[in-house]
N, C-alpha and C positions, 0 to 999 in steps of 0.2 A: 455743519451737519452733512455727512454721506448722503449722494445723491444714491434713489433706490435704482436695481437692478433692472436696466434697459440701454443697451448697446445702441446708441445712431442707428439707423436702416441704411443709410449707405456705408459702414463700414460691412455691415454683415454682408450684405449685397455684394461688394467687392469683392471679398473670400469667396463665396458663393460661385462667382461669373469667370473670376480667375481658376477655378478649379475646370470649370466646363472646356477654357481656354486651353487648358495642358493636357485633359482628358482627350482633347482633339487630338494634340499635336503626340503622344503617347498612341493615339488608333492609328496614328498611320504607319508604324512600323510593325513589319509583317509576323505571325504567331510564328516562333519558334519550335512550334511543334512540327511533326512527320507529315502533319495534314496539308494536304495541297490544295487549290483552285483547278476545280476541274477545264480539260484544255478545249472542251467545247461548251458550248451554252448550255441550260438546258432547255426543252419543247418551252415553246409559249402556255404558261402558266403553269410552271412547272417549279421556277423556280423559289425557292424558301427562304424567306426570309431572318438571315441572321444564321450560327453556324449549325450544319447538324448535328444529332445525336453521335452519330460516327466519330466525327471530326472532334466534338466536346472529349468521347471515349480517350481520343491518341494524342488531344492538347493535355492530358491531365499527367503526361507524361516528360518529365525536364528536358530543356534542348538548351542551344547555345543562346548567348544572349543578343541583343539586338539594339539597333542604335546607338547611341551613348556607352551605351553598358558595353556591346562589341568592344570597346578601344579600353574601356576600361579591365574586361577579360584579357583581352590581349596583354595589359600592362600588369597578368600578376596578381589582380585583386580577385578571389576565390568566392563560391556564390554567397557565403555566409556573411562579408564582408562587401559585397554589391545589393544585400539586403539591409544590413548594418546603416548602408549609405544613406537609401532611400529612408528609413526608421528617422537615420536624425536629423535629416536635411529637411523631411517633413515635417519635423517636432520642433527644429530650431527657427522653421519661416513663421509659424504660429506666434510661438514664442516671444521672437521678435516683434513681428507685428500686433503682438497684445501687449508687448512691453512700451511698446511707440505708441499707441493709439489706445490701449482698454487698461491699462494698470502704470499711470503713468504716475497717479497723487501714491501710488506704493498699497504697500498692504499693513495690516494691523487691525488691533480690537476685537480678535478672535472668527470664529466660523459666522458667516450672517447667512441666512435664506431669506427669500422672499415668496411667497404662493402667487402665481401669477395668473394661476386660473387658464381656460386653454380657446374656449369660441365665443366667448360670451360678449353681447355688444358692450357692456361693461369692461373689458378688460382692451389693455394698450393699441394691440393692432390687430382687434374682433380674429385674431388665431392664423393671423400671418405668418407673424414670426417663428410660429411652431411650426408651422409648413416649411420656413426656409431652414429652419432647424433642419427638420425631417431631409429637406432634400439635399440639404447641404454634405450632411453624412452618407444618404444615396452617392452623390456624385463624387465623394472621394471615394468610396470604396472601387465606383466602378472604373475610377483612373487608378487610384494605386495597386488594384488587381492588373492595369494594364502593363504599368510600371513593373511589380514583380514579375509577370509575365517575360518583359523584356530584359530584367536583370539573367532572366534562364530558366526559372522556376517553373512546374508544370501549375497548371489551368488550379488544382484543388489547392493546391499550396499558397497559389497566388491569392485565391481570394481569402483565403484563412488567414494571410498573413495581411493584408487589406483589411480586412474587418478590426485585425485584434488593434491595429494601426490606428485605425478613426478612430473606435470608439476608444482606445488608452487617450489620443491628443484632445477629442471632444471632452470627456469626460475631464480631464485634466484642465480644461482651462475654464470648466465650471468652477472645479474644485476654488481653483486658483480667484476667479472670481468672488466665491463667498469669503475668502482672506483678504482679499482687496478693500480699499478703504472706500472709494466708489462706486463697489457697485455688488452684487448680492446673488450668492448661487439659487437657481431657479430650477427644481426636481420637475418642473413641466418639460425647459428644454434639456434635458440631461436623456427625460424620456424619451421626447421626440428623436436625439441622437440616435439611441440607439433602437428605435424604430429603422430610422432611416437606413442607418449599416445592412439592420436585418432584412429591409428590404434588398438591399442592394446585394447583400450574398444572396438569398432567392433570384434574383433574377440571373446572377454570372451563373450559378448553379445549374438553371433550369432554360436553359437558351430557348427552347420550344416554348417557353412561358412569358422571357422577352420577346421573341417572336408576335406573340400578341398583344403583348402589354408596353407601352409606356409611362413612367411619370415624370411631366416636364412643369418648366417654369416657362411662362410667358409673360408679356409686358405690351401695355399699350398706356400710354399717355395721361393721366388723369385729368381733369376739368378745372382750369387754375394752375395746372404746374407744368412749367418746363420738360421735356422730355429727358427724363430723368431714371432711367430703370436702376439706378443703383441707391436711390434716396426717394422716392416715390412710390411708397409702401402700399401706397390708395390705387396703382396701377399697376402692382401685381397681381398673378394670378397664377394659380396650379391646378394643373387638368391629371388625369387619369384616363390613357386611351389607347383606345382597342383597334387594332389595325388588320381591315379585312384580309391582307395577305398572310397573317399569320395563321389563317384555316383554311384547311385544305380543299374543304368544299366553295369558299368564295373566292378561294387564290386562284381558282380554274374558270372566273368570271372575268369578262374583259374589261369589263367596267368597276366592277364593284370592288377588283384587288388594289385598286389607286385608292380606296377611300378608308378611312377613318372614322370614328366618332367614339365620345367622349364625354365626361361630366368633369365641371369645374367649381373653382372656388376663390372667392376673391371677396376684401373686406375695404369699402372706401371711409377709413375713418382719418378725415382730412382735417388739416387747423386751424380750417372755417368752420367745422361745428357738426360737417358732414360726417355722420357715422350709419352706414349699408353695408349690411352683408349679402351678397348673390350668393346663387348657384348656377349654374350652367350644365345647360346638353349643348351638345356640338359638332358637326362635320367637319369633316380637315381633307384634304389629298397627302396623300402618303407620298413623300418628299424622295423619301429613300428609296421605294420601289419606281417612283418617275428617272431617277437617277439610273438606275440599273439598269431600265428598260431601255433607254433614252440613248444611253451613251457604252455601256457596258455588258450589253447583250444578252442581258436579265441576270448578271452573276453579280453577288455582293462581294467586299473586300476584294478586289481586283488592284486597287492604286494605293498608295498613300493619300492622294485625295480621296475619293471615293469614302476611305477607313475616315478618314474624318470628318467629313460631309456627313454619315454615316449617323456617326457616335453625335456630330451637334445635331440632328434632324430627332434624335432619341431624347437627348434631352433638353431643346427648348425648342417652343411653341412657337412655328415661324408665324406670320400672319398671311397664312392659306386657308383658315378655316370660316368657318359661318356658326353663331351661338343663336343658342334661346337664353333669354335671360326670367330668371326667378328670383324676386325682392324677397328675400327671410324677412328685411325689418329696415 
């Protein structure tokens, strides 16, 4: 009999940590757009965090391409075709790796679902795994807008062509799931997908709104397991946080533009027996504005390091911060 519809936590995890992985390595090459890094600093507390309104206006505008993609321009291959790339070279790594590891007994016996319910201490991972859903489809979006970006594409295009990108391959390998002979499409994470996307075009959209928003994944060890963030589902954890530098009237504080705070969410349902779900408020030091101040003169995007120091400090949760913890159950 077909095992019901639940993917291991460290395969998803993998996908998950390797996206964040290329997302970095994708920030550090420089926007293609007109927009420059201005050539002095700016006044102490002045500067803003992430790009501005201005700068969003002239990235939405196509430029050449960059990195990778440069050598590939160069050889001929035209932008529709350096899009093309990115489209199947993303669909075919899924692909593959759901064909090795999540659809390996084949498919057959027609379309199966499963309800899998979404917080409830009842259900598999008290509503982790719809988090990692959620953020998983965030975190592509906000690397393969990086990618279009660098293919040449302006800033709008990039993330339109990012969005429709995640959620066809997310969506696609639910599909492909409830055909599978192991395992069962689940319309909870199909939602969560394409939550996640929407958040993530909201924020490339709205820079002043990632300015003060984060949604990151974090990890700390659970009680009994190995240090394990890619299979250690009871030691995940997802914050939403607000970062004093991203308002205007705290960014002109000396102290208070280094700091953060936040509410979290984490579900320890371990297989000793342990099933808790927390909540969390929380302080954090803002990683990226210490960076800036520190070594870079209060300017963001200034290096290829910096753009990726950057983009991993947005989305995951180093361990700078201090919680309050709140037991649900």
């Amino acid at each position: 009999m077909p095992s019901i519809h639940r993917r291991p936590a460290d395969q998803a995890i993998v996908v998950r940590l390797a996206l964040i992985a290329a997302s970095c390595v994708l920030a550090s090459y420089p926007a293609t757009s007109n927009a420059q890094v201005p050539d002095a600093a700016p006044a102490p507390g002045e500067a803003i965090a992430g790009r501005s309104v201005a700068a969003a206006d002239e990235d939405s505008l196509p430029g050449k391409a960059a990195g990778p993609f440069a050598y590939l321009e160069r050889s001929g291959f035209d932008l529709d075709q350096r899009n093309a790339l990115i489209i199947g070279a993303s669909s075919a790594a899924f692909l593959a790796y759901g064909h090795a590891k999540w659809w390996d007994q084949g498919f057959g016996g027609g379309f199966k679902t499963r309800g899998e319910g979404w917080f409830g201490r009842g259900t598999d991972y008290g509503g982790t795994d719809k988090l990692g859903h959620m953020f998983t489809n965030y975190a592509s979006v906000r690397l393969l807008s990086r990618a279009f970006r660098a293919a040449g594409n302006g800033a709008d295009e990039s993330v339109r062509l990012a969005a429709w990108t995640t959620i066809g391959i997310f969506t696609g390998i639910e599909v492909l799931d409830g055909f599978s002979r192991k395992w069962r499409f689940s319309g909870e994470d199909a939602l969560m997908n394409i939550a996640g996307a929407g958040l993530g075009v909201l924020m490339e959209d709205q820079p002043e709104l990632d300015a003060k928003f984060d949604f990151r994944f974090g990890y700390r060890r659970s009680t009994g397991s190995r240090f394990d963030p890619f299979g250690d589902y009871a030691g995940q954890r997802y914050l939403l946080m607000a970062k004093a530098d991203g308002f205007e009237s705290l960014r002109r504080h000396p102290v208070l533009r280094y700091l953060e705070v936040g509410i979290g969410y984490q579900a320890r349902f371990t297989p000793g027996g342990e099933r808790r779900r927390d909540a969390y408020v929380g302080v954090s030091l803002n990683l990226s504005r210490l960076l800036a101040d520190g070594f870079y003169g209060g300017r963001h995007g200034t290096t290829p390091f910096q753009r990726g120091a950057d983009l991993a400090f947005e989305l995951v949760q180093f361990p700078a911060a201090g919680y309050v913890r709140h037991r649900i159950d």
